[in-house]
N, C-alpha and C positions, 0 to 999 in steps of 0.2 A: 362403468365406474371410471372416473376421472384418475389422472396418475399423481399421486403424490411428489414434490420436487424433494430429493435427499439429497445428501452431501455427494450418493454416487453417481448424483446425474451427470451428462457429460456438460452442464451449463457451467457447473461447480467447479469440476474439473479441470479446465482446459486451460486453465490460467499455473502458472509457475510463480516458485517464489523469486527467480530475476524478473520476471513480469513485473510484479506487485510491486516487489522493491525497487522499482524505477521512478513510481508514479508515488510513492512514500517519502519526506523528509520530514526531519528533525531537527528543533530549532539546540543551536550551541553557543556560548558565549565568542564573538570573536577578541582575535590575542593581534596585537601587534607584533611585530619584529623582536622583540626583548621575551615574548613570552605574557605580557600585562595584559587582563581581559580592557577593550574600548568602551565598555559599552552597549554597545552593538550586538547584535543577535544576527548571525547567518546560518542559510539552510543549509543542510550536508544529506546528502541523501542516504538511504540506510541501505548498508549492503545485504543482499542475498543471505550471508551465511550469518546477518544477525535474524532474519525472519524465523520467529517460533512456529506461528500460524497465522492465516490469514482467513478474511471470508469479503467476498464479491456481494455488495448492493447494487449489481446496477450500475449506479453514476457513482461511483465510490467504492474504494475495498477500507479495509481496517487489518490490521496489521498488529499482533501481539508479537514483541522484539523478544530475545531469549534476558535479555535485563529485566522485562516484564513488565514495558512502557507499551501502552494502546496509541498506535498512532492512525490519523484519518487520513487518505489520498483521495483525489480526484482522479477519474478514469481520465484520458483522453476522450473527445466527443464522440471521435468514429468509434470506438469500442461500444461505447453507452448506446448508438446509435444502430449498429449492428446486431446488438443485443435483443431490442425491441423490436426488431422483425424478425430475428427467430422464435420470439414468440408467438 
């Protein structure tokens, strides 16, 4: 019988929420010097202690913030890459 993959496998597991939240950002209006939004849109990464939960695809995690925003990250390559030989 083949093994089913759960959340408790160690594939699932191994990753942390400062892992995650490293390879996570969120776009925010940027402000000048006075405070006035430019325009502009910069990334800010999401800290650790906003991560709700998160889940690993592979070449990607997904990331539900405790505000209750879904955000998408890209892995780094070696990750995705070492992933696929453990299989």
């Amino acid at each position: 019988m083949s093994e089913s993959k759960t959340a408790d496998s160690p594939a699932e597991t191994e990753l942390t929420k400062s892992q995650v939240a490293a390879w996570v950002f969120r776009e925010v209006p940027e402000v000048d010097d006075e405070g006035k939004p430019t325009g502009e849109m910069a990334k800010k990464p999401v800290r650790p202690d906003e991560v709700f939960a998160f889940r690993d695809y592979g070449t990607h995690v997904v990331v539900v913030t405790i505000d209750g925003r879904k955000l998408r990250g890209d892995k780094p390559k070696a990750d995705a890459k070492s992933k696929k030989a453990a299989q």
